[in-house]
N, C-alpha and C positions, 0 to 999 in steps of 0.2 A: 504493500500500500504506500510505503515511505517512497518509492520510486515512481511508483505511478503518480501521486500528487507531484513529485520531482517535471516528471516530462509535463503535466499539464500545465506546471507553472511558466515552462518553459513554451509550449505553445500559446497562451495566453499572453504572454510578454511578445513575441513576433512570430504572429499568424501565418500559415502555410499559405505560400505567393499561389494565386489562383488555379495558376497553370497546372499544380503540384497536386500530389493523390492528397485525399481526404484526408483527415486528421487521424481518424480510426488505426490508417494502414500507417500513420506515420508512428502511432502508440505500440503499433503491437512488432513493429522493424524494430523499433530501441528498445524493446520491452524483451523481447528474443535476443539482443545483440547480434540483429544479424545488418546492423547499420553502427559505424563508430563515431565518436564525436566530432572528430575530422570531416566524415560527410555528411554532419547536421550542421556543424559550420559553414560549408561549401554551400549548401542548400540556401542558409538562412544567411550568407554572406552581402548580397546586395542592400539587404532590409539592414543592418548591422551600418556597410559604408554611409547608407541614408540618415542615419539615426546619426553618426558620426560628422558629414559635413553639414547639417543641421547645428551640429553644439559648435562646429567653428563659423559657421555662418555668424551663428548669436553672438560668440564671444568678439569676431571684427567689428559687427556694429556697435556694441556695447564700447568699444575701445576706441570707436571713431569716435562718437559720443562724447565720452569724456576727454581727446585726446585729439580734438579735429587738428586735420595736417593744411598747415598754410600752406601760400605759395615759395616757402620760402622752403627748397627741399636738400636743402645745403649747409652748412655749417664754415665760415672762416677758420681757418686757422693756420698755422705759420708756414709758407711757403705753398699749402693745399686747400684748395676745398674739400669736402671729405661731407658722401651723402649721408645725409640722418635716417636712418632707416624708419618705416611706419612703425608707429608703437604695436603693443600685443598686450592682450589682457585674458585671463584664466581664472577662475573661479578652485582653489584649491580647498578639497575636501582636508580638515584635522586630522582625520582619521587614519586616510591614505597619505597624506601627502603630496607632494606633485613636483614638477620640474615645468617651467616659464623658457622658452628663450628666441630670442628674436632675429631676424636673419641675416645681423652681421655678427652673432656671435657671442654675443651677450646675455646673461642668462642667469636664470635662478634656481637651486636645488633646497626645497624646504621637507626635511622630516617629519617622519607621522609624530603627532602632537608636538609639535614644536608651537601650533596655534592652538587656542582655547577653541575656535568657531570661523565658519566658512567663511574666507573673504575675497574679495576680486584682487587680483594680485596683479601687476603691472609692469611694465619696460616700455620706456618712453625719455622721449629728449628734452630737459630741462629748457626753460625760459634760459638768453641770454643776461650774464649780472657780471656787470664791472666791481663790484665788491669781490666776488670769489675771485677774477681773473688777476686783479688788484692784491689780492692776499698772495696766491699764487708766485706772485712777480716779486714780492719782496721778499719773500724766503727761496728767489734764485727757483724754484720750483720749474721747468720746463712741460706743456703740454706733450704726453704721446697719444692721449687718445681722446676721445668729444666726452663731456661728462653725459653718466648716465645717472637718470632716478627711476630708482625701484621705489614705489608705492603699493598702498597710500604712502606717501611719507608720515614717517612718524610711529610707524608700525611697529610693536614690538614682539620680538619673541620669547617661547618660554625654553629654547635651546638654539644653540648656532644653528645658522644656513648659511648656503652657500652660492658667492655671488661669481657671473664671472664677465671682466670686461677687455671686450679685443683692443687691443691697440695696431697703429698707423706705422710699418717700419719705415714710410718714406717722410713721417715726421722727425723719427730718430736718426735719419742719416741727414736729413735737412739741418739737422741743430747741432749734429755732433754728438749725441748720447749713446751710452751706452747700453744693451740692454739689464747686464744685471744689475742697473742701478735703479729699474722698473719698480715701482710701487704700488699697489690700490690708499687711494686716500679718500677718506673721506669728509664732507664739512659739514662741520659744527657751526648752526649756524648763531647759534647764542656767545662762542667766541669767535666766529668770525675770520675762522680760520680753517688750512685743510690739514690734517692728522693721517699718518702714515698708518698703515694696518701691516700685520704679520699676511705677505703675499707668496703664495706659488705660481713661478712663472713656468709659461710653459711656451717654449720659443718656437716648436711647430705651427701651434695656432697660433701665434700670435695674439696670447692671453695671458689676462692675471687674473689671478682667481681668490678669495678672501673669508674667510667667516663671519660673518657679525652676526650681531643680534637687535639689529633694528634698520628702518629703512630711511635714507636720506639719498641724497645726492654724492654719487661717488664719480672717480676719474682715475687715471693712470696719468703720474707724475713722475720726473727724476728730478733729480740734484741738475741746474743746466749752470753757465757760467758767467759771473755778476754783471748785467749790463754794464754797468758801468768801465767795469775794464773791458769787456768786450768793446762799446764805442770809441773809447779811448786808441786801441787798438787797430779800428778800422775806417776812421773817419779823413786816414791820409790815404784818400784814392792813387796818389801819381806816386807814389812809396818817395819822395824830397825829403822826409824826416819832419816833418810840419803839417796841420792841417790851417788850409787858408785860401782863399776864392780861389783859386785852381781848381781845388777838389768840389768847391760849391760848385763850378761852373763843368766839371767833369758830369757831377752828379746831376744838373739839372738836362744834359746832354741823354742821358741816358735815360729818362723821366721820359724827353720829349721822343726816344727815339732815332736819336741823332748817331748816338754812339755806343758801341755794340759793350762799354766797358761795365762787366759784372759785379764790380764792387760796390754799386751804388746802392745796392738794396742792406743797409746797417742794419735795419732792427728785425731782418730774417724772417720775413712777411710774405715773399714772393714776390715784390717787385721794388723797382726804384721810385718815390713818390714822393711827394710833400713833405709827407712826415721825414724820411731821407735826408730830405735837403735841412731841414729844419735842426735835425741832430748837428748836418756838419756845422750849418752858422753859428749855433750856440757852440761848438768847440774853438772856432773860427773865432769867435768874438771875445772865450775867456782865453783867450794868449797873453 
């Protein structure tokens, strides 16, 4: 009796597709085993994928929803644009658990009870803020990858999970970094600051990967090397041992297009521009 109410729960949950024998001959194939689960899978497989991109149907819109994509499908950042991928949002059960991740690689692995109760769970590209990018910059910190937030923000857990964020290697050869000086950080944003986490890098994918226990806005950072001597260093375009209208006038050469010289781009942005020229005259002017 315990198996028969087994199989009826089972047809009741996803009906035999029309085409397919009665229900009877399907009770008394699995009842005999003379049918295995393998081709009551195969049988009930279509009805299964349906029920399947049904729940990702729901969870894109649900994600567009909270998470709508502007026109703006790009990201600056030093030397590259670097696309932002559409956010992704999951619905993970306490019980089970689950795993988020989004199609550049980004990603979340949360353990069963690590949450008290079901929550929408998320990966998505933070608003841009000159305050984080501004902290970043004073602790020498170097961009390698676009900040990501897992949400909700603010989220807490009752045991680590695990996050994981790609990084850009045409950022790290753009700036000179290293990779094992790669970091996941994350910011606080009540100090206003970003905090190194204990990271595993994994240099195949081109990832870092972190524990916490709560959700904010994370990034992959290194040690990069102090503006300051860097402009110091590079602000004498014609290599004369001076920076001084020569170089202003090299650099605005290269701005307009004029001249093919590579140095003008100082502050490692991807091109020679205003801001460029702007670095040399303020060196220009403190001699």
């Amino acid at each position: 009796m315990k198996s028969l109410s087994l199989v009826m729960l089972l047809l009741s949950a996803f009906p035999a597709p029309a085409t397919a024998m009665p229900n009877e001959d399907w009770v008394e194939l699995i009842m005999t085993s003379t049918m295995t689960l393998d081709v009551v899978k195969r049988f009930y497989e279509p009805e299964m994928c349906k029920i399947e991109e049904e729940r990702l149907r729901t969870a894109e819109f649900r994600a567009g929803r909270l998470f709508p994509l502007s026109a703006k499908t790009y990201a600056a950042s030093p030397r590259h644009d670097l696309i932002v991928p559409p956010p992704v949002l999951q619905v993970v059960n306490p019980a089970k658990g689950g795993r988020l991740k989004r199609s550049d690689k980004a990603a979340l692995k949360v353990p069963a009870a690590a949450l008290s109760q079901p929550i929408d769970l998320s990966i998505s590209h933070p608003n841009d803020d000159p305050v984080r990018e501004g902290a970043a910059a004073r602790k020498h910190l170097a961009r390698a990858s676009l900040p990501v937030a897992f949400g909700p923000e603010g989220t807490h857990f009752k045991e680590p999970i695990s996050i994981t964020i790609p990084y850009d290697a045409r950022l790290i050869e753009a700036q000179g970094l290293k990779e094992e000086g790669l970091k996941a950080h994350h910011w606080n944003p009540q100090s206003r600051a970003w905090e190194a986490l204990a990271s595993r890098l994994n240099t195949a994918d081109k990832t870092v990967a972190a524990d916490v226990l709560h959700f904010s806005i994370y990034q992959v950072l290194a040690p990069g090397a102090d503006p300051a001597t860097a402009v110091a260093d590079s602000t004498d375009l014609n290599g004369d041992g001076v920076t001084d209208a020569k170089d202003v006038g090299l650099a605005t050469d290269q701005a307009k297009g004029i001249s093919p010289c590579a140095k003008g781009d100082i502050n490692k942005d991807g091109a020679c521009n205003v801001a460029d020229i702007q670095m040399i005259v303020i060196k220009t002017l403190k001699r």
